[in-house]
Steps between C-alpha positions, in 0.01 A plus 500: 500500500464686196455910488304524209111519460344379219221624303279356241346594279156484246712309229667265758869591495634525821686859512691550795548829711712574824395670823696823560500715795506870402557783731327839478630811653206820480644833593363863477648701238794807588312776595144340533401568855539174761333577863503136597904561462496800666304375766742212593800725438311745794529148723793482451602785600319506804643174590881645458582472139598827459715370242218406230411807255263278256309219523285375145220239603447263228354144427610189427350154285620178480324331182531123444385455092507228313742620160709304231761725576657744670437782275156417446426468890663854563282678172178317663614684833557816325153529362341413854708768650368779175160341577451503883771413736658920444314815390753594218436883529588494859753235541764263369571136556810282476420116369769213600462145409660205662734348325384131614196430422283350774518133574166401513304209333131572369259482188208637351340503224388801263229510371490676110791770416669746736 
């Protein structure tokens, strides 16, 4: 089985771009207010953890995108992340990609330019 997917395209050349699974970390900021994390810091405590003093609640993604490369897979990330997956005045994000691509087996087609 082969782990590329293929693209083509509105002159017929077959371009070819790999499926990479990218992982997305969203944290508040220092010093920018997080009840959720106090909240389940205050259960913990109540259940016996006396020995937590912070707890930061956060997100996390897992983005499968079709790239050429890794590079180009982790900027497409990035922008998502500036765009909607963090609020950028409130919180920061940490983008890994895989270094395997996926092994998966699929076309499409596009149709005109990206």
């Amino acid at each position: 089985m082969d782990n590329r997917t293929a693209f083509l395209d509105t002159t017929d050349n077959l371009s070819v771009a790999l499926r990479w699974t990218v992982n997305v970390t969203v944290m508040p900021k220092a010093g920018v207010n997080d009840p959720e994390g106090q909240a389940i810091a205050g259960g913990l405590a109540s259940l016996g953890y006396a020995d937590v003093s912070e707890v930061r609640a956060g997100r996390f993604f897992q983005v499968t995108i079709a790239a050429p490369d890794m590079e180009a897979a982790k900027e497409r990330v990035i922008t998502m992340c500036e765009q909607l997956l963090a609020n950028p005045v409130i919180e920061s994000y940490a983008v890994s990609v895989q270094t395997d691509p996926l092994r998966s087996l699929s076309a499409s087609w596009r149709v005109g330019d990206r």
